[in-house]
PAPA-220840 format. One line per 5 residues: number of its first residue (from 1); their letters; for each residue x negated, y negated, z negated of C-alpha. Coordinates in pm, 1 decimal. Layout:
! residues N
NUM) A) X Y Z ~ ...
! end
This chain:
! residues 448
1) XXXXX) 0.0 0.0 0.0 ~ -139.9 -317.3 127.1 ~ -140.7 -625.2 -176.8 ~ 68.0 -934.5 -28.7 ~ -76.5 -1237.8 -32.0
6) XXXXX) -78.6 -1410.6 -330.2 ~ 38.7 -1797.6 -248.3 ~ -92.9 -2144.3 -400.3 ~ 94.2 -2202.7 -742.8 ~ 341.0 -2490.8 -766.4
11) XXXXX) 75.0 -2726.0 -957.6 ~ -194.1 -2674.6 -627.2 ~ 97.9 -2745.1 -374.5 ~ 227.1 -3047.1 -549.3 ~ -125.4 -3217.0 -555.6
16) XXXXX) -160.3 -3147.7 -206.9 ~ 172.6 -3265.4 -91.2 ~ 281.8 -3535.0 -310.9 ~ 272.4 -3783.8 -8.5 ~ 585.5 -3588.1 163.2
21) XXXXX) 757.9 -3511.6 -144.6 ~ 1044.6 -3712.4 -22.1 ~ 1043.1 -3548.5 280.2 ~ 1013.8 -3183.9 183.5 ~ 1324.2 -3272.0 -58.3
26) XXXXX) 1490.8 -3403.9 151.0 ~ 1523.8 -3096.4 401.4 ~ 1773.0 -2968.0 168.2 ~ 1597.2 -2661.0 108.5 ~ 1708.1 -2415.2 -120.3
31) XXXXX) 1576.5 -2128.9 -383.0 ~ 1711.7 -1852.7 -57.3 ~ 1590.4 -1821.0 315.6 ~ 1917.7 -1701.0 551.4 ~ 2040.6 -1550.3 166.3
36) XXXXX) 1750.3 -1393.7 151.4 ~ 1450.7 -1433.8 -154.7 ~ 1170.9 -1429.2 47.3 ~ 842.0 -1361.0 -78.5 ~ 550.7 -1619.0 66.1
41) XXXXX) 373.8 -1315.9 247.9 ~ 667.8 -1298.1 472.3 ~ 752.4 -1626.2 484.3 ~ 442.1 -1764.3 632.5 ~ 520.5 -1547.7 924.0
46) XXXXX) 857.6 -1724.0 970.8 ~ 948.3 -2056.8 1153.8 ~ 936.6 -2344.6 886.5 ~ 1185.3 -2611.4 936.2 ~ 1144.3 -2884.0 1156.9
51) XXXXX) 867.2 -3159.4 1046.6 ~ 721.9 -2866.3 774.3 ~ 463.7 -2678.6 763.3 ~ 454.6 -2357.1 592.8 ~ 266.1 -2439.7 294.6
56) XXXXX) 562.7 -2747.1 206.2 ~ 843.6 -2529.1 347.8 ~ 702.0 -2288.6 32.6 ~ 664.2 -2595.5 -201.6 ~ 1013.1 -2690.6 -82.6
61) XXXXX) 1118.7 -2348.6 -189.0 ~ 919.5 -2321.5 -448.3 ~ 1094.9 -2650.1 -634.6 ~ 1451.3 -2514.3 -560.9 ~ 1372.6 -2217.2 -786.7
66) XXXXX) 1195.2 -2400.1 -1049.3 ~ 1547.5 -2524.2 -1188.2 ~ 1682.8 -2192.0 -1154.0 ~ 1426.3 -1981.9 -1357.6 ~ 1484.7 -1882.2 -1663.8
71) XXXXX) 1201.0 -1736.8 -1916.6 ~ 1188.1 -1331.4 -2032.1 ~ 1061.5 -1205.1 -2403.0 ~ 795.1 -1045.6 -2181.3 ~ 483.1 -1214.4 -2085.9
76) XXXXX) 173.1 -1095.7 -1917.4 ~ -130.7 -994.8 -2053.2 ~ -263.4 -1391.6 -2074.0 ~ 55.4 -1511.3 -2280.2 ~ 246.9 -1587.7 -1967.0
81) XXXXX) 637.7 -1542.6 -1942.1 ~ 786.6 -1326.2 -1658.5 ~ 1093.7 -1517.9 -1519.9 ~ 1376.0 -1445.9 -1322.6 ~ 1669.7 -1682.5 -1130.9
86) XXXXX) 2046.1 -1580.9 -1034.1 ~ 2093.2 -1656.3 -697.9 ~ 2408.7 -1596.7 -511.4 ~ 2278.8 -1266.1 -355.9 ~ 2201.5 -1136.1 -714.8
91) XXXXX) 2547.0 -1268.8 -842.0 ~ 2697.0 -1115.5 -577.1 ~ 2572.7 -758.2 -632.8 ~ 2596.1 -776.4 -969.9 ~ 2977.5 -804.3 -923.0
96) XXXXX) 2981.0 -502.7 -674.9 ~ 2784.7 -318.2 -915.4 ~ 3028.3 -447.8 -1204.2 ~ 3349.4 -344.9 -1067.5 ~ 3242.1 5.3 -990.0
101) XXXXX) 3035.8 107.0 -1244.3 ~ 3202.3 -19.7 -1524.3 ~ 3528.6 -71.0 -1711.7 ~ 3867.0 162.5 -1602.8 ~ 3736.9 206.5 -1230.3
106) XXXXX) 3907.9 549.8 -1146.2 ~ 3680.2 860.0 -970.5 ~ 3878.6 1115.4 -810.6 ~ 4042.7 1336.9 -1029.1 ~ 3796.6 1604.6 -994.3
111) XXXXX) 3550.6 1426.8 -1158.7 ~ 3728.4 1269.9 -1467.1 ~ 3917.8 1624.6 -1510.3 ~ 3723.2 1782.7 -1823.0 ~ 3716.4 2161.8 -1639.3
116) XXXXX) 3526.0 2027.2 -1371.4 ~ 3321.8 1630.5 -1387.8 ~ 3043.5 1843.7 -1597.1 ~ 2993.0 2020.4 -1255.5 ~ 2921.6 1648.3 -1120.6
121) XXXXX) 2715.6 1536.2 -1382.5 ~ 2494.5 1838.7 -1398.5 ~ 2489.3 1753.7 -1065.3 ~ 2341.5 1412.2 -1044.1 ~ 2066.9 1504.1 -1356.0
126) XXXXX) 1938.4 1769.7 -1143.4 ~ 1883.2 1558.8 -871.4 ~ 1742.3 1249.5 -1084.4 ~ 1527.2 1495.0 -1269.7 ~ 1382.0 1639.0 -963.6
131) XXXXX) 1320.2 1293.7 -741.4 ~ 1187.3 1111.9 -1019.7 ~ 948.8 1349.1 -1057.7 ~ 818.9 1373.8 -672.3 ~ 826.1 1002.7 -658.7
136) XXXXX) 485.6 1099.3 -922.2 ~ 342.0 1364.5 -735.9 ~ 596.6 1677.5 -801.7 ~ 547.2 1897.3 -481.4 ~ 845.2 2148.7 -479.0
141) XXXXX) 1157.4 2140.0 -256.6 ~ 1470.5 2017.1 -375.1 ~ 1657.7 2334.4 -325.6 ~ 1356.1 2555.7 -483.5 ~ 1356.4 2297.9 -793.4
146) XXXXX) 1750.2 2302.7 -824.6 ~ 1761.4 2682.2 -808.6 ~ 1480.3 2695.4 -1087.0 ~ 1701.3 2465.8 -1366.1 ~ 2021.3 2667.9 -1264.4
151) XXXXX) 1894.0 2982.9 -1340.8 ~ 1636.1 2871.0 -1606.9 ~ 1336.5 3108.9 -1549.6 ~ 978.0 2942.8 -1638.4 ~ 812.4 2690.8 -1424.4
156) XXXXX) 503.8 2828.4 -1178.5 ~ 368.0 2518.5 -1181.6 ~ 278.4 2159.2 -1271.5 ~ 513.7 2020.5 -1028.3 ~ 829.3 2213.4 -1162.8
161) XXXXX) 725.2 2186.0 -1545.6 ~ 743.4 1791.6 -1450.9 ~ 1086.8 1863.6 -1305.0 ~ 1198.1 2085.0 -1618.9 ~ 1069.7 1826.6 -1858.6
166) XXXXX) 1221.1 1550.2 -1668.9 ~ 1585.5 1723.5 -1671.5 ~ 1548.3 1788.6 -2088.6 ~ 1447.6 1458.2 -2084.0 ~ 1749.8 1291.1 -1866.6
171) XXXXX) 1971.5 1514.3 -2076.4 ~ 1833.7 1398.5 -2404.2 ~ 1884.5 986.6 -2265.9 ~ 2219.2 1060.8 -2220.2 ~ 2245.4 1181.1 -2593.8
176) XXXXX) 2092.7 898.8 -2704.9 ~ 2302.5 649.3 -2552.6 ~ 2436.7 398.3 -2790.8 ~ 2158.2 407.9 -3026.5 ~ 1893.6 139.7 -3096.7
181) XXXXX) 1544.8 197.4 -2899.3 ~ 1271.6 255.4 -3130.7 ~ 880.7 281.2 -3052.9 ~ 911.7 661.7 -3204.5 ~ 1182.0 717.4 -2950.8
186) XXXXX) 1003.8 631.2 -2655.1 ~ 699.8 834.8 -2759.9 ~ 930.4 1126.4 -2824.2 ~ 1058.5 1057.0 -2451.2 ~ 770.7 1063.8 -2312.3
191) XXXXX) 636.6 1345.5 -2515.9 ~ 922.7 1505.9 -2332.4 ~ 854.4 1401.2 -1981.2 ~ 535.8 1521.5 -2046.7 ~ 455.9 1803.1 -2204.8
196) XXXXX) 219.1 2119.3 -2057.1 ~ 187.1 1886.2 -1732.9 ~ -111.9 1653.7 -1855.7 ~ -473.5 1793.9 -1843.3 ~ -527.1 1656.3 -2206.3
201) XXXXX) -216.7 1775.4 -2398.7 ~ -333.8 1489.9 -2665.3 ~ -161.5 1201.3 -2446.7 ~ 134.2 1338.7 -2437.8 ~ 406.7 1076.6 -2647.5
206) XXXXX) 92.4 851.3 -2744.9 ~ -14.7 520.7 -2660.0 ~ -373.7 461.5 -2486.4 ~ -606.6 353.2 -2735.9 ~ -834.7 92.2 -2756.0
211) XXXXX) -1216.2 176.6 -2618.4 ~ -1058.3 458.1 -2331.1 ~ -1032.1 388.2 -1996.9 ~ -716.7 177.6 -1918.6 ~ -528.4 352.5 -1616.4
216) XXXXX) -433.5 142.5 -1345.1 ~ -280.3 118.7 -982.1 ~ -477.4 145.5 -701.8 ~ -431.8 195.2 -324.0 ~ -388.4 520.0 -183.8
221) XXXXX) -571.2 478.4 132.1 ~ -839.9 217.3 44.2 ~ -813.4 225.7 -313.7 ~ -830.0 -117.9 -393.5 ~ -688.1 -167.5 -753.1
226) XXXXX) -366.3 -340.5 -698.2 ~ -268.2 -386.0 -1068.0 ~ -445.5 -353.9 -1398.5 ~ -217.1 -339.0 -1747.7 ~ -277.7 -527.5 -2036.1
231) XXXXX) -556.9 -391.5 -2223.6 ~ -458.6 -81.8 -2532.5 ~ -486.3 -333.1 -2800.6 ~ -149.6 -516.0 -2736.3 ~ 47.6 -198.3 -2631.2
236) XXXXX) 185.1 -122.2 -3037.1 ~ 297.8 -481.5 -3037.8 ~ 397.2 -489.1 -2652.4 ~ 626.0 -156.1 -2754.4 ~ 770.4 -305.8 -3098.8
241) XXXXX) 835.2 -588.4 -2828.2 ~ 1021.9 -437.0 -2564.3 ~ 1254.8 -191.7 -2784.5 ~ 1387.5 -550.3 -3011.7 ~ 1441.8 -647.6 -2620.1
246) XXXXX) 1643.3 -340.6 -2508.3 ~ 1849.7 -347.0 -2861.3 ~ 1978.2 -706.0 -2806.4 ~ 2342.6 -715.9 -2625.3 ~ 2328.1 -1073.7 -2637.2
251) XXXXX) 2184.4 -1390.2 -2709.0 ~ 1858.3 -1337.4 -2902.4 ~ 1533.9 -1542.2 -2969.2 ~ 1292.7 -1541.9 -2695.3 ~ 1576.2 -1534.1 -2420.1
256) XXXXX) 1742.4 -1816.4 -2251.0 ~ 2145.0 -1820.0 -2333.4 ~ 2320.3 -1506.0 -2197.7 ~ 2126.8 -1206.2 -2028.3 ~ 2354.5 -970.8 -1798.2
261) XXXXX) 2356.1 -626.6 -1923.7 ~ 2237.4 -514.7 -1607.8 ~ 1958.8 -780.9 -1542.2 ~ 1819.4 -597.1 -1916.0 ~ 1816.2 -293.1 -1793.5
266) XXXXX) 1593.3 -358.5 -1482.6 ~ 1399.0 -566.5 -1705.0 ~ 1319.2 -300.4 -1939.1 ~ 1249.1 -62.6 -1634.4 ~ 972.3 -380.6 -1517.2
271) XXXXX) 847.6 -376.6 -1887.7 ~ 782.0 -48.4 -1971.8 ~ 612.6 -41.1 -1571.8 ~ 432.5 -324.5 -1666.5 ~ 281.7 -227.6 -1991.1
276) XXXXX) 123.8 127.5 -1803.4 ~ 156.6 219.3 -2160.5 ~ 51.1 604.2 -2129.7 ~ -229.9 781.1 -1923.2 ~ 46.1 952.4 -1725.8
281) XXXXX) 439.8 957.0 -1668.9 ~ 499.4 581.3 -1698.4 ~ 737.6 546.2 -1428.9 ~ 917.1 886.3 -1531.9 ~ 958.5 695.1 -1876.1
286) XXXXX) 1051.9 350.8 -1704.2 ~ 1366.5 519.6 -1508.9 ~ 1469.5 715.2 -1782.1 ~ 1447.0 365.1 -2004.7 ~ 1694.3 209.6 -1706.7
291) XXXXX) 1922.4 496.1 -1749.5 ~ 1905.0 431.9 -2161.8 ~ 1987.0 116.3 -2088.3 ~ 2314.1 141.7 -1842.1 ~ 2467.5 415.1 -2070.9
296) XXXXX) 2398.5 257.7 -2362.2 ~ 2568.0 -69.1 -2197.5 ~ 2857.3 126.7 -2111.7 ~ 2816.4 164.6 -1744.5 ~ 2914.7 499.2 -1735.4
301) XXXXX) 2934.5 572.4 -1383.4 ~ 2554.2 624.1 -1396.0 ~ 2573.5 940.1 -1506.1 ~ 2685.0 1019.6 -1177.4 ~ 2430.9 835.1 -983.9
306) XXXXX) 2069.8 912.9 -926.3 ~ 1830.7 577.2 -816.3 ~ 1531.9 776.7 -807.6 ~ 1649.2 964.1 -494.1 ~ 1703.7 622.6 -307.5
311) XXXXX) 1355.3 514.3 -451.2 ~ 1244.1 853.1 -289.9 ~ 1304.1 765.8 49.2 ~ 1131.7 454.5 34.1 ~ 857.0 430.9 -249.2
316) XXXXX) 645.2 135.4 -67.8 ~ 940.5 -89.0 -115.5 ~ 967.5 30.5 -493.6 ~ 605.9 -23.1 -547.2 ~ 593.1 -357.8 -327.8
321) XXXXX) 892.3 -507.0 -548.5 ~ 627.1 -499.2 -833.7 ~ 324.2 -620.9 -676.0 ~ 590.7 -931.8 -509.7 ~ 654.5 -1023.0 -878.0
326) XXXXX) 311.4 -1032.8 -992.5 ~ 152.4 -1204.6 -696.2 ~ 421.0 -1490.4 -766.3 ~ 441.5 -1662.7 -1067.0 ~ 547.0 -1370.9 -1246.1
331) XXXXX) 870.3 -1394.4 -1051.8 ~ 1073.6 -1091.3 -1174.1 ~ 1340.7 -1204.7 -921.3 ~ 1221.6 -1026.5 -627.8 ~ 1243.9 -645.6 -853.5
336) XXXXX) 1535.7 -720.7 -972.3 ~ 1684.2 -775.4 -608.3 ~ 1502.1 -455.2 -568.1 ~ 1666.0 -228.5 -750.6 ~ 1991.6 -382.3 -710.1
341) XXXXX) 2000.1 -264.0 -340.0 ~ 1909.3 7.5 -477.4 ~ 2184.0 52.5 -728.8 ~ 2431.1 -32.4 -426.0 ~ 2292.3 236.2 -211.0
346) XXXXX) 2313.8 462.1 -519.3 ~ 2656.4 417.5 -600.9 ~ 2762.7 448.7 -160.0 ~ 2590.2 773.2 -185.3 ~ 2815.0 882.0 -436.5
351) XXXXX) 3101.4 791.4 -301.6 ~ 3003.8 1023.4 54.4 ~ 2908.7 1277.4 -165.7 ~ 3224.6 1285.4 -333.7 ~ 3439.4 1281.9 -50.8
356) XXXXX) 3254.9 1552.4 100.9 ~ 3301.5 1747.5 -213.0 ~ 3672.8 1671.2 -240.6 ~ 3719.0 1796.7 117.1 ~ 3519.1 2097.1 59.8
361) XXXXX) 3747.9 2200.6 -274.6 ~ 4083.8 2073.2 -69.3 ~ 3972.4 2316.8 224.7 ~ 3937.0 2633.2 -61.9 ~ 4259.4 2464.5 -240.3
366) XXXXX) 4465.6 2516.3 101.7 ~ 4330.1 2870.1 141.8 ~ 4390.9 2963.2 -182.9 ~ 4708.6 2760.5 -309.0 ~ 4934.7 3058.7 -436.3
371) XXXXX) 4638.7 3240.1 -598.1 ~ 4663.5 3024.7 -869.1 ~ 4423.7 3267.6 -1064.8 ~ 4123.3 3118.5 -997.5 ~ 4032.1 2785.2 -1194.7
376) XXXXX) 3793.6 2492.2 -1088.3 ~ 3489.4 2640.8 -1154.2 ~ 3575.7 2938.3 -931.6 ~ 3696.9 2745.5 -671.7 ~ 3399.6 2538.5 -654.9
381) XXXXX) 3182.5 2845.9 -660.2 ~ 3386.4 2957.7 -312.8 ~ 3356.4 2664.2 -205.5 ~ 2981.5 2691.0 -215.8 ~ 2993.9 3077.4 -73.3
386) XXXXX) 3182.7 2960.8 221.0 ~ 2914.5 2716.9 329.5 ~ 2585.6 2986.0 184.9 ~ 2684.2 3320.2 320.8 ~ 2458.2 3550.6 112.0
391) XXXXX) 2384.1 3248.9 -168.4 ~ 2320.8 3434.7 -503.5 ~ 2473.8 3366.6 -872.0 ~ 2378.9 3472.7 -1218.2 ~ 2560.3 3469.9 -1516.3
396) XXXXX) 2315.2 3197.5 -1626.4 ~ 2295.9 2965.6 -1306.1 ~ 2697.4 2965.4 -1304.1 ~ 2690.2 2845.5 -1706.3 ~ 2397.5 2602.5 -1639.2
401) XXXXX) 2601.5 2458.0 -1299.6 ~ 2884.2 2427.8 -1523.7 ~ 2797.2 2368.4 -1868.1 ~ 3002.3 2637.1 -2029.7 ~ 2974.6 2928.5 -2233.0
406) XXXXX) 2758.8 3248.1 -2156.6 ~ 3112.6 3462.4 -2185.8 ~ 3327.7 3226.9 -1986.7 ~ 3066.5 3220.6 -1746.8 ~ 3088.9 3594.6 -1690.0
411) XXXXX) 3414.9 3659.1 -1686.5 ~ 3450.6 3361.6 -1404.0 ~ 3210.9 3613.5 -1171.4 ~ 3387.0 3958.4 -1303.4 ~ 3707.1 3829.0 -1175.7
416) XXXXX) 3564.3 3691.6 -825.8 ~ 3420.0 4023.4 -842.2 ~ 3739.1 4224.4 -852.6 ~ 3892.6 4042.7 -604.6 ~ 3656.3 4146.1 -349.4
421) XXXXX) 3521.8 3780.2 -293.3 ~ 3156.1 3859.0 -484.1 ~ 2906.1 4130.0 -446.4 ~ 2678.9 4261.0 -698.5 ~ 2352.3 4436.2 -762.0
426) XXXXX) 2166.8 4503.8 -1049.8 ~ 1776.9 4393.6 -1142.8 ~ 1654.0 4598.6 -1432.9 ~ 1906.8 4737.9 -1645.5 ~ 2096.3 4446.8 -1771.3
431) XXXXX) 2050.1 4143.0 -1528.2 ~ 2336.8 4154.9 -1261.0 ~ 2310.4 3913.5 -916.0 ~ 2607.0 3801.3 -730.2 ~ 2605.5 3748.7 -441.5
436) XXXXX) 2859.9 3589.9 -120.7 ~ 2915.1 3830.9 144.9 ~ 2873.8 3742.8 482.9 ~ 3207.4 3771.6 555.3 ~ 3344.2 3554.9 276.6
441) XXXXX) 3589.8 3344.9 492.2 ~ 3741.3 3651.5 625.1 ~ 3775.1 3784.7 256.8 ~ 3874.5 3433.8 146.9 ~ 4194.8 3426.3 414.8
446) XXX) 4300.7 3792.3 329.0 ~ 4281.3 3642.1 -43.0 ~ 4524.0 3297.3 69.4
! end
């Protein structure tokens, strides 16, 4: 990832423009290029207005966000405060992200039913577990990693005991919602996200400490060292920092009026980033901060959602959005537009998946409306079959997909069993594997 270039600051520009000050003013220019928050590094590649040049179309600019910014409780490693302003394209997907997230928004019913939104939410941890973990290096296939949690054998590997320890610790966020952040709770997260994947086991849910060599950020291809934290000494005070931070719901010292709910979360994601706080797993421990965060704040349709999947497909931008901050000011503004497009794309994805889903279970619904004998789980279980001819089950990947007992598991596959829509073989002398037969439409109609 190439570093963007890092403009003059507002001081330099005003001393070297303060003859055309009533000009560049006077242009009307605002904190937003064409609604967009444009970064300097792609602005001095754009046509400035007429009469402008490109360094006082960026003053210009640079003066329309000055009364917009406020100050953050976090600062940089010199003292200095990150900032952040609410333009209209923030304001605007904050309300998107409001009205669906939050609140009495209605899912379809076979999510909020309680015999079958566990399915969903399993679901979505799965998949946050396993992308957050490949954005850091996990090498495994989604499929191979989702068939490893559902039917809970051991990982082989580094790259699926960072999956595993990244679904125990998404699971153990969402039990925590609601209560106050402490520094011994984020070392016990990360301690989580960590464990038997570190080559010094030591590091695992503690701080770097002072006289070891600070980890940093570097380029992949040149590796140029893009970013360098702030040095071991500050961390305990930088964590005892960010947790008062992520505990406030409102108005608190060291923050500027009221803070949206949202706008904290990312922050906290930025913060923890920021800090580089561990020797490994700090952007594992960032996300899972976010998702703290949202629950905790009562946006409950993030259970559902997974950002890290979106971050996935394009990690440059991700890592760009942190690197535009720094290289600005300490303009937080550009990462929090970052992850709000993200969010967006998040919560669409949901939506496709769930009408995809809803169509699959209507198709096995109208197949199978007068054998009212089967209940969600089965049905979705068919529904699966009918698209994975040969796809196996266990008693244990049916109760993990599911969340339910070991004995309602079983008898759920016993009775698909005697209706001639499973197979089954035997491993050992205990272990039985079910399995769709080939023929399971044909099956399925002689069923409706």
């Amino acid at each position: 990832m190439k570093a963007p270039q890092k403009p003059r600051t507002l001081p330099k520009l005003l001393d070297a423009h303060s003859g055309r000050l009533p000009e560049i003013i006077g242009a009307g220019l605002s904190a937003v290029v064409k609604g967009k928050y444009v970064h300097w590094d792609k602005l001095r590649h754009l046509d400035p207005p007429t009469n402008l040049d490109h360094d006082e179309w960026w003053l210009g600019i640079k003066l329309a966000r000055s009364q917009l910014l406020r100050d953050t409780p976090l600062t940089d490693a010199s003292g200095i405060p990150f900032r952040y302003a609410m333009p209209d394209c923030v304001l605007e997907m904050l309300h998107q992200i409001d009205s669906r997230a939050r609140g009495s928004i209605e899912l379809p019913e076979q999510v909020t039913n309680r015999e079958t939104r566990d399915r969903y939410i399993v679901r979505s941890l799965m998949e946050e577990a396993i992308t957050s973990s490949q954005l850091e290096g996990a090498s495994t296939t989604l499929q191979i990693a989702a068939d490893m949690i559902r039917s809970g054998r051991k990982p082989k590997d580094i790259s699926e005991q960072m999956i595993v320890n990244n679904y125990r610790a998404i699971q153990s966020i969402c039990d925590l919602k609601g209560e106050a952040l402490t520094p011994e709770k984020v070392l016990e997260l990360h301690r989580t996200l960590t464990v038997k994947s570190l080559r010094d086991p030591t590091t695992a849910g503690r701080l770097q400490q002072p006289g070891e060599k600070r980890v940093h950020v570097a380029d992949n291809t040149t590796q140029a060292i893009l970013y360098s934290p702030p040095p071991a000494e500050q961390l305990p005070e930088r964590l005892e920092k960010m947790c008062a931070f992520a505990n406030r719901v409102g108005n608190g010292s060291g923050e500027q009026g009221f803070m949206h709910p949202i706008i904290r979360a990312i922050i906290l994601h930025f913060w923890l980033a920021y800090d580089h706080p561990f020797v490994d797993g700090n952007g594992r421990t960032a996300r899972a901060l976010f998702y703290w965060s949202m629950l905790s704040q009562e946006y409950w349709l993030f259970e559902y959602v997974s950002i890290s999947r979106i971050l996935k497909n394009a990690p440059a931008k991700y890592g760009k959005s942190y690197l535009l901050t720094e290289t600005d000011d300490n303009d937080m503004t550009y990462f929090i537009i970052c992850q709000l497009e993200v969010m967006l794309r998040a919560i669409a994805d949901l939506d496709t998946y769930l009408q995809r889903k809803i169509k699959q279970v209507r198709e096995i619904e109208a197949r199978l409306k007068h054998a009212s004998r089967f209940n969600p789980r089965q049905l979705a279980l068919l529904s699966h079959a009918t698209r994975h001819p040969g796809a196996e089950y266990t008693v244990a990947s049916h109760q993990n997909s599911h969340n339910i007992a070991y004995a309602t598991a079983r008898s759920d596959l016993l009775q698909l069993l005697e209706n001639n829509l499973l197979q089954v073989y035997r491993i050992g002398k205990k272990k039985q594997v079910f399995v769709a037969p080939e023929n399971i439409q044909d099956r399925l109609r002689e069923v409706a």
